[in-house]
N, CA and C of each residue as an Amber inpcrd file, in Angstrom:
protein
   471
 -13.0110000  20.0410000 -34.5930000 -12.3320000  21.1480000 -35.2460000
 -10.8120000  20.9560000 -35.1760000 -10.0440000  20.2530000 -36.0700000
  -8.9230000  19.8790000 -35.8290000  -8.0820000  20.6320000 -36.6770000
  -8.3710000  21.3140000 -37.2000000  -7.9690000  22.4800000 -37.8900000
  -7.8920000  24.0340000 -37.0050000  -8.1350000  23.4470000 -35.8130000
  -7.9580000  24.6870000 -34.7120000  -6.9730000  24.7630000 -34.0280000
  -5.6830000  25.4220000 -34.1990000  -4.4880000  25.2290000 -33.1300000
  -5.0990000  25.3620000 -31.5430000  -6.0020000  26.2450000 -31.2500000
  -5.6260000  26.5060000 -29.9960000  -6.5460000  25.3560000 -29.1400000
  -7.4370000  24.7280000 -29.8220000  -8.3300000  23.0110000 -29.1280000
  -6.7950000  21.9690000 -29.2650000  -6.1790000  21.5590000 -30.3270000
  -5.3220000  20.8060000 -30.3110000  -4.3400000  21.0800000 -28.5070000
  -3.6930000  22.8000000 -28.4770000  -3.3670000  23.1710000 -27.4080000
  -3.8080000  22.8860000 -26.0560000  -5.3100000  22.9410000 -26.2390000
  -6.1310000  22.4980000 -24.7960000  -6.3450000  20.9660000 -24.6810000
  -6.0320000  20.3120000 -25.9920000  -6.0280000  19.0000000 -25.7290000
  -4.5770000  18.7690000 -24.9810000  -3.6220000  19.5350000 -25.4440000
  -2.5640000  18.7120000 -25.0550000  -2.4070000  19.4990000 -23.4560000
  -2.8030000  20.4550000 -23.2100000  -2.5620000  20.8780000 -22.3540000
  -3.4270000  20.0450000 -20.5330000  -4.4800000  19.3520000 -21.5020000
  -5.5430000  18.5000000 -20.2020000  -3.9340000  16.9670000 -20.4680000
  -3.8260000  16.3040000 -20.6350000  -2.6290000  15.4060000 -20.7100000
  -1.7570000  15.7970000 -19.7420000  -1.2600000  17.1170000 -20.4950000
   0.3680000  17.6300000 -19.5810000  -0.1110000  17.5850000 -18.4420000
  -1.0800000  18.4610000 -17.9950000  -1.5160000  18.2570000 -16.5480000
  -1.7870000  16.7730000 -15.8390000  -2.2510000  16.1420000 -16.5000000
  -2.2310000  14.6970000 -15.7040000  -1.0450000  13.8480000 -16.3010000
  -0.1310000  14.8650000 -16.2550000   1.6060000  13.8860000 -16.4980000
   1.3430000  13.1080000 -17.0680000   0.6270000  12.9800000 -18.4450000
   0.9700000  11.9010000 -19.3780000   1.1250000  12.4940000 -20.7450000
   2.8590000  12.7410000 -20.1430000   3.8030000  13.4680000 -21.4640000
   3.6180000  12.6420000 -22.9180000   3.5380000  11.8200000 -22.9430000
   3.4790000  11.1730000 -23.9920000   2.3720000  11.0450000 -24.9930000
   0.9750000  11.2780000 -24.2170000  -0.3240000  12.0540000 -25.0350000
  -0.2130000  12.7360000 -25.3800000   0.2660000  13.9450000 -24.7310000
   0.1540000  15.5880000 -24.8050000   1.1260000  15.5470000 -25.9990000
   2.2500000  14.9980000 -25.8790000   3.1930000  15.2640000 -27.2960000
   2.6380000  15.3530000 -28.6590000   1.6690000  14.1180000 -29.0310000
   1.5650000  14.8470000 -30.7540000   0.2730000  16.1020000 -30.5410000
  -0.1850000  16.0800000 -29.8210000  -1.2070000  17.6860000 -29.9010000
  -0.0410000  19.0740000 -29.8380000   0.7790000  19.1250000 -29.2690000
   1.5040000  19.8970000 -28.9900000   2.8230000  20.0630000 -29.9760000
   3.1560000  18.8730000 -30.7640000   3.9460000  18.9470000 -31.8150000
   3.2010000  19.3600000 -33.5380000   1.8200000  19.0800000 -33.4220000
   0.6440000  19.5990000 -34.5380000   0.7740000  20.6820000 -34.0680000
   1.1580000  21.6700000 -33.1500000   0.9270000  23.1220000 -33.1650000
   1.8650000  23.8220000 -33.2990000   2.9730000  23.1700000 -32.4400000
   4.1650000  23.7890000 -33.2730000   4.8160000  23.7340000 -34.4920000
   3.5610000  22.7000000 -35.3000000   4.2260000  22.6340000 -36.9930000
   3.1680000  24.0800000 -37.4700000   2.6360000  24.0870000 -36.7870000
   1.2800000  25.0570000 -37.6440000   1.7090000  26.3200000 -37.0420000
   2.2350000  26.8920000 -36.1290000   2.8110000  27.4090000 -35.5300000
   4.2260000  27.5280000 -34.5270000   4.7720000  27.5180000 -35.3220000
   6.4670000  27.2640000 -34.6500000   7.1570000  28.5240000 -33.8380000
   6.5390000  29.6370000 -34.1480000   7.1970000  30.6770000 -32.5350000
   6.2830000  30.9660000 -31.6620000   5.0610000  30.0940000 -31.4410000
   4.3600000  29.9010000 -30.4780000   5.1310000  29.8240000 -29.4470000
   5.4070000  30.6630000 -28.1350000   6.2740000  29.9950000 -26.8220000
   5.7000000  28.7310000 -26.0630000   4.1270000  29.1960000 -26.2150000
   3.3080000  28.1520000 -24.9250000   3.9280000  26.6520000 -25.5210000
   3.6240000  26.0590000 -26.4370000   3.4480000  24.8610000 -27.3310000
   4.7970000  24.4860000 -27.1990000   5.8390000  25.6310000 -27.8030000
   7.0780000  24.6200000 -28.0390000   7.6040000  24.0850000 -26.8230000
   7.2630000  25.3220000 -25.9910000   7.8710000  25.4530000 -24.4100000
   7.2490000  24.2160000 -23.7640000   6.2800000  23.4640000 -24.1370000
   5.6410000  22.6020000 -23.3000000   5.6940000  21.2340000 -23.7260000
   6.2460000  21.3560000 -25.5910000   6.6700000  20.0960000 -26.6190000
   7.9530000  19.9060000 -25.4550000   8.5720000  21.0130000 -25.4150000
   9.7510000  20.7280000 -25.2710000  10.0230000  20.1610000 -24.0310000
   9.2210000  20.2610000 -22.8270000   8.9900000  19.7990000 -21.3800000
   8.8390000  18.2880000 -21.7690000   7.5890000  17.8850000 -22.4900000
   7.2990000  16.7600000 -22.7040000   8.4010000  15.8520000 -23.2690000
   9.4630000  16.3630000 -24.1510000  10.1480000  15.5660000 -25.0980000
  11.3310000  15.3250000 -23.2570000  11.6340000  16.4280000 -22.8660000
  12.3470000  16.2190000 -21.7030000  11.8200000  14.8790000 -20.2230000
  10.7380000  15.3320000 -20.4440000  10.1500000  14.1240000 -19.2850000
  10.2140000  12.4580000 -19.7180000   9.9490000  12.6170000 -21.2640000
  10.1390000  11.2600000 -21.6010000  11.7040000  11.0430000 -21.9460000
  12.5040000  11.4890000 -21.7170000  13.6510000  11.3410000 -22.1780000
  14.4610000  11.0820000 -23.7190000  13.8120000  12.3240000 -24.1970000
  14.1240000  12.4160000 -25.5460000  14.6790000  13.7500000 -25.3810000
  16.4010000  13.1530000 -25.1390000  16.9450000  14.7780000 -24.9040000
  17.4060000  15.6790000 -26.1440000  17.5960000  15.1700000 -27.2060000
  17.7680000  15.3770000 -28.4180000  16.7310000  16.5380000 -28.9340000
  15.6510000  15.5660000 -28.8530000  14.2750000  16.4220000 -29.0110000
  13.7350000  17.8370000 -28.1590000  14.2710000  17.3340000 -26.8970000
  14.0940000  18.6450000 -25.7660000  15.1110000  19.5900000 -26.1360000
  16.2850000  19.3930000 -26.4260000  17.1320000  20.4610000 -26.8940000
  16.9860000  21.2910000 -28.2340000  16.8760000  20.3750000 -29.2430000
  16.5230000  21.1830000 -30.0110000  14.9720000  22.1900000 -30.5500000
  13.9520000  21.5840000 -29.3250000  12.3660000  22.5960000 -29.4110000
  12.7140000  23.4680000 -28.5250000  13.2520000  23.2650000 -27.0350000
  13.6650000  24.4810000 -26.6110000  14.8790000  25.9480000 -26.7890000
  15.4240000  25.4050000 -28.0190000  16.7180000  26.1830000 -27.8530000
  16.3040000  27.5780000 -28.8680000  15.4450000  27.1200000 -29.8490000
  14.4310000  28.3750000 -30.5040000  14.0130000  29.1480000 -29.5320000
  13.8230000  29.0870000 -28.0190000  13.3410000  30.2840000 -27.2950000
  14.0560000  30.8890000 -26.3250000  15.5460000  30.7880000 -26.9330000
  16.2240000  31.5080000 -26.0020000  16.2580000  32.8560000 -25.6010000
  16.2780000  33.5130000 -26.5960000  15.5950000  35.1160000 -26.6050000
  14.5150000  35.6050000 -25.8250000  13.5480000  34.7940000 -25.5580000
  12.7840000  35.1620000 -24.7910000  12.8790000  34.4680000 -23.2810000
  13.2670000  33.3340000 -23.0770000  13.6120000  32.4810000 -22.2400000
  14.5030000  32.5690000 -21.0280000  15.8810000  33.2760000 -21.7750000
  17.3800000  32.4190000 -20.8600000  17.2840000  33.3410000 -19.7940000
  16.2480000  34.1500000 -19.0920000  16.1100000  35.0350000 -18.4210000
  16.0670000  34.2320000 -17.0770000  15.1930000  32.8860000 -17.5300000
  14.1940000  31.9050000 -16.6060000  15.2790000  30.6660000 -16.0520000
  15.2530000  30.3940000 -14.3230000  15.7950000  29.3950000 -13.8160000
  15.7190000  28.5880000 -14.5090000  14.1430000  28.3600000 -14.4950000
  13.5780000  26.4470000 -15.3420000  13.6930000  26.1560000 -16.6790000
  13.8080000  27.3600000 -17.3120000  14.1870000  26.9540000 -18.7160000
  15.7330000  26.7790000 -18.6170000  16.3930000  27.5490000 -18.6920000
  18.0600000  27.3610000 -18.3930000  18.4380000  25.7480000 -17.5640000
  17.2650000  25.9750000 -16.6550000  17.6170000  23.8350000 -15.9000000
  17.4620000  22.8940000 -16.8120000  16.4450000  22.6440000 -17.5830000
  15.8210000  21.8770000 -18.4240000  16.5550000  21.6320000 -19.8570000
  16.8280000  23.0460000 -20.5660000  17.7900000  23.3590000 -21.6810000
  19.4690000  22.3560000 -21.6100000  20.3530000  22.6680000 -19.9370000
  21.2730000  22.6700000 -19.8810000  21.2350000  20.8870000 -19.8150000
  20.4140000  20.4520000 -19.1570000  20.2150000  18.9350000 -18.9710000
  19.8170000  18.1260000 -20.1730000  18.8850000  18.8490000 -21.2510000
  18.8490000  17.7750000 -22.0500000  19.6120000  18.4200000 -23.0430000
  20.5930000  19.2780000 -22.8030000  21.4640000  19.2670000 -24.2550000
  23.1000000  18.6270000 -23.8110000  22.8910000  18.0050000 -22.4510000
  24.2080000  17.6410000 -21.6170000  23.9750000  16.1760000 -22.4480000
  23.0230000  15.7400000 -21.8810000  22.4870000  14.1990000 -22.3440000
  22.2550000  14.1070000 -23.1430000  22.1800000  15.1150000 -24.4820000
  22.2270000  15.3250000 -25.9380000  23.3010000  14.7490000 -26.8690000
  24.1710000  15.4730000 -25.8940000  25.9390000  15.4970000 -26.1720000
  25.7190000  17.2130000 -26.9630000  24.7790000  17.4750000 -26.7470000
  25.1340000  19.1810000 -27.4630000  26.3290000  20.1410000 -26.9640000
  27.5030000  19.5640000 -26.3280000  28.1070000  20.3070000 -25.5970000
  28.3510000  21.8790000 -25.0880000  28.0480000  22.6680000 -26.8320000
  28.1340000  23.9260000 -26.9590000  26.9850000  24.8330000 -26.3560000
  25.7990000  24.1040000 -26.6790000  24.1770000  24.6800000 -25.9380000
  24.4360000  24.6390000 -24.6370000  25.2020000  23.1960000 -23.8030000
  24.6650000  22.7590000 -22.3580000  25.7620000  24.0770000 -21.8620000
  27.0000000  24.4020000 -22.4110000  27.4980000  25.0480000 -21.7850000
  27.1490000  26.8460000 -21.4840000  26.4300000  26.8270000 -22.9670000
  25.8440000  28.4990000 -23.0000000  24.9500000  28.4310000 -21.6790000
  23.9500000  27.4000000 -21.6600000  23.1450000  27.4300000 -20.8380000
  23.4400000  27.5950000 -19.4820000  24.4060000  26.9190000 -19.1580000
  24.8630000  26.4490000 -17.7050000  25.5110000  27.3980000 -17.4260000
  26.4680000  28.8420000 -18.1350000  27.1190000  29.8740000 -17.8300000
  25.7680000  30.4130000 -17.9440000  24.7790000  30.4930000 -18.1740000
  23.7290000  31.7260000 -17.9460000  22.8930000  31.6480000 -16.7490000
  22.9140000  30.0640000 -16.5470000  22.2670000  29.4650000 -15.2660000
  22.6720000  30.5040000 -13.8180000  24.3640000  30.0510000 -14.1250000
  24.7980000  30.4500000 -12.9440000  25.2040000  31.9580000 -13.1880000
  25.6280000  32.4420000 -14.0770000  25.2130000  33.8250000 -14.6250000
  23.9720000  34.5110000 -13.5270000  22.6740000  33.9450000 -13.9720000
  21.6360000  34.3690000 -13.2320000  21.8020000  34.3140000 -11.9380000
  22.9020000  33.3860000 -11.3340000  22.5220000  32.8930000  -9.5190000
  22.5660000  34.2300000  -8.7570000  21.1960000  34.2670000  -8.3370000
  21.0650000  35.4170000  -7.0790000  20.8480000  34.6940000  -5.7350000
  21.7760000  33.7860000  -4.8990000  21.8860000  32.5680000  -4.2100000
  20.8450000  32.7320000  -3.8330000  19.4970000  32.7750000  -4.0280000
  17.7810000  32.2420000  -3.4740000  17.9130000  31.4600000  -3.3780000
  17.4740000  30.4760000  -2.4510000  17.0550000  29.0920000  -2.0640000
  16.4180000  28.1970000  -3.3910000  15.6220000  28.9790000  -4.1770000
  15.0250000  28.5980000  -5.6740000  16.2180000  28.3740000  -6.5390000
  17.2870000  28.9190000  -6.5960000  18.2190000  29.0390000  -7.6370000
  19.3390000  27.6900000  -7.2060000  19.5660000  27.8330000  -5.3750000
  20.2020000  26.6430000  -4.9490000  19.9380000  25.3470000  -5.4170000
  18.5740000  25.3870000  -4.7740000  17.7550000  23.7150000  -5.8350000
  18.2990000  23.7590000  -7.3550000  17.9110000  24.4350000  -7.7430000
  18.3650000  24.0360000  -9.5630000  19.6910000  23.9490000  -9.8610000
  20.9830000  24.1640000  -9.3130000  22.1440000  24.0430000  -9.1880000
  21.9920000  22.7260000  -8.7250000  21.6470000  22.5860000  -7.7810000
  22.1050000  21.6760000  -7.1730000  21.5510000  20.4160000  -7.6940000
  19.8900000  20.7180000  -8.5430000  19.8020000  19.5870000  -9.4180000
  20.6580000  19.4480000 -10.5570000  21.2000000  20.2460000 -10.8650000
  22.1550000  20.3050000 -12.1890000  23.4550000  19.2400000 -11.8600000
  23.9550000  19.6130000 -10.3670000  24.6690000  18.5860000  -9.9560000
  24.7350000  17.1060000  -9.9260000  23.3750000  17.0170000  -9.7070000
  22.5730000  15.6530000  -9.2900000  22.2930000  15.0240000 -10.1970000
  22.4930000  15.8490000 -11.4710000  21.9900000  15.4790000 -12.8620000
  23.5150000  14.3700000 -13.6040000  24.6100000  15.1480000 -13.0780000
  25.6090000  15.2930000 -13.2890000  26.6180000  14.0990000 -12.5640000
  25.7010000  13.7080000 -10.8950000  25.9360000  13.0100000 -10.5360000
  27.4440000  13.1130000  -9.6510000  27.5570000  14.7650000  -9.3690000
  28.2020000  15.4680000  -8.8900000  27.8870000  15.5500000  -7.3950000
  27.9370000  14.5410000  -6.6530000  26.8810000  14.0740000  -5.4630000
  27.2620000  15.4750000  -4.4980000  28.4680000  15.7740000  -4.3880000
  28.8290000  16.2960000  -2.9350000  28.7710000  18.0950000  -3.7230000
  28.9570000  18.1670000  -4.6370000  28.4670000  19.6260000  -4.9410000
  26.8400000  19.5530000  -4.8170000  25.9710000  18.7420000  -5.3180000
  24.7940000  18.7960000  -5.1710000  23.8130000  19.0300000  -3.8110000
  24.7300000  18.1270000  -3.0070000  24.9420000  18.0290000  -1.0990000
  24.6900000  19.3180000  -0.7560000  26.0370000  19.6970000  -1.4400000
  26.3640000  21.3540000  -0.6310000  25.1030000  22.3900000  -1.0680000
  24.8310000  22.4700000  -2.5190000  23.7970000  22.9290000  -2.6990000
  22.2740000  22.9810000  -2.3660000  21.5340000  22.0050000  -2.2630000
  20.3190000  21.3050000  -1.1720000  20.6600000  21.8550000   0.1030000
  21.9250000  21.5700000   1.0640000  21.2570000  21.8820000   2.0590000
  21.6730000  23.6890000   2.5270000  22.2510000  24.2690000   1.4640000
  21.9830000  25.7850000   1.5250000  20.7910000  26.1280000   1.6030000
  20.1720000  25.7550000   0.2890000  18.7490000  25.9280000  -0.3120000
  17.1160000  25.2900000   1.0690000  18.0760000  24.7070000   1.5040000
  17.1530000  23.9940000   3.3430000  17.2650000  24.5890000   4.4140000
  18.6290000  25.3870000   4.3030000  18.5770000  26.6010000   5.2870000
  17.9670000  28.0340000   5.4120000  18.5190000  28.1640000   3.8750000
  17.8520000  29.3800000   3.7190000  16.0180000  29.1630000   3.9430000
  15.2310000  27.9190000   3.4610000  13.7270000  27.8250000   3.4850000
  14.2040000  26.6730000   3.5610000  13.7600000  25.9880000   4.8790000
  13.0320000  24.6020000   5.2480000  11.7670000  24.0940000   4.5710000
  10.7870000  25.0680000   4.0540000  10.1130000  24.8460000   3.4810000
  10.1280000  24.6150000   2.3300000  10.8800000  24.5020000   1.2380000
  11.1910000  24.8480000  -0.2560000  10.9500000  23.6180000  -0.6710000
   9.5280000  23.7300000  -1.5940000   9.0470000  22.4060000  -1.9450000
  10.3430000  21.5230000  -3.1910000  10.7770000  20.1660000  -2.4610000
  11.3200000  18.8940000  -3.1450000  13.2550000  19.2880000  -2.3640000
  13.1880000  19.9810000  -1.6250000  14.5740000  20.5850000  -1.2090000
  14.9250000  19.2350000  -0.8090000  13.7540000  19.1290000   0.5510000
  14.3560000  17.9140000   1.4620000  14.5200000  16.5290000   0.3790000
  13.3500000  16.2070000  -0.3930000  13.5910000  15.2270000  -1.2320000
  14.5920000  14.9610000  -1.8900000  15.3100000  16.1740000  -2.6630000
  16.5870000  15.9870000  -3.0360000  17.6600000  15.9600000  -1.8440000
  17.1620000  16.0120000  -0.9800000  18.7880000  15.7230000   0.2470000
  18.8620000  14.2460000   0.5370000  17.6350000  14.0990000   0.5250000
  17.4970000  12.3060000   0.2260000  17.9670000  11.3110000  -0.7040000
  17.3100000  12.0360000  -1.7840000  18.1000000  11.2600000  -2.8610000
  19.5090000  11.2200000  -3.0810000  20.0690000  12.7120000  -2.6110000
  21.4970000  12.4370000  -2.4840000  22.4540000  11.3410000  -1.4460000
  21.8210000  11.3830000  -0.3560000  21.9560000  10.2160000   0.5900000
  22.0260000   8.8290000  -0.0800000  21.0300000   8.7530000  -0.0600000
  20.5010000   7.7450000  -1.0870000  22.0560000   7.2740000  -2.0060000
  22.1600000   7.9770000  -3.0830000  23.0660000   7.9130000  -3.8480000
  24.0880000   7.6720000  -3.3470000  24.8120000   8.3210000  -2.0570000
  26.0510000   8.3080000  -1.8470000  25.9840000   7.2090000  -0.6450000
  24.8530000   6.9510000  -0.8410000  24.9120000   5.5000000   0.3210000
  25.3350000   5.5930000   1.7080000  24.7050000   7.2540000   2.2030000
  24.9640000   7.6970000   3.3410000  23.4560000   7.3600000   3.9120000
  23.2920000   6.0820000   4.1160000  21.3360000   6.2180000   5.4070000
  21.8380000   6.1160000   6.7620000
């Protein structure tokens, strides 16, 4: 039944789950042609176009859902990064004033700053950010990983 948006959806949606962005993409781009203010689909085209590094593509499927969206950490992270690496300058910046707009310093909000940094390659703002986000919760899943990678980077082992 390929004339069914919402099987195409569950196809792409068994893919996304086993991280292979690159399957899941044309099921998920057939639905957002057949349906284009679908949130689930574009929102998840648009993940996919981001994981494979098609920032072009990630910026412009996600930027249709800002209205409903710019409310959200992970969309605002994702948006601001692939419209940086876009060269969209004008999007990455709406985004990135709404990012931090939103910051209610949670340990959740630290990480995404601080990946924004990391993105940015902004090592020692990123630093500072991670290990707020490690104080406030030691537990905060990928915190410690990113304190690593910043190490890493700055060639502090």
């Amino acid at each position: 039944m390929p004339q069914v948006a919402g099987i195409r959806l569950n196809i792409g949606l068994a893919y996304y789950r086993q991280n292979e962005f690159l399957k899941a993409t044309p099921p998920f781009e057939s639905v957002v042609r057949d349906q284009p203010d679908a949130l689930q689909p574009r929102y998840l085209l648009g993940l996919c176009y981001f994981f494979a590094e098609r920032w072009a593509d990630a910026a412009a499927t996600l930027e249709p859902l800002w209205a409903l969206e710019s409310s959200h950490l992970p969309y605002l992270y994702v948006l601001s990064n692939a419209a940086h690496r876009a060269g969209r300058k004008e999007l990455d910046n709406r985004a990135t004033e709404k990012l931090i707009q939103l910051g209610d310093g949670s340990p959740e909000y630290r990480l995404f700053i601080g990946k924004y940094h990391l993105n940015l390659k902004q090592y020692d703002a990123a630093l500072a950010e991670f290990q707020a986000a490690a104080e406030a919760d030691p537990k905060l899943p990928f915190v410690h990983f990113n304190l690593g990678l910043i190490y890493l980077k700055k060639q502090d082992l």
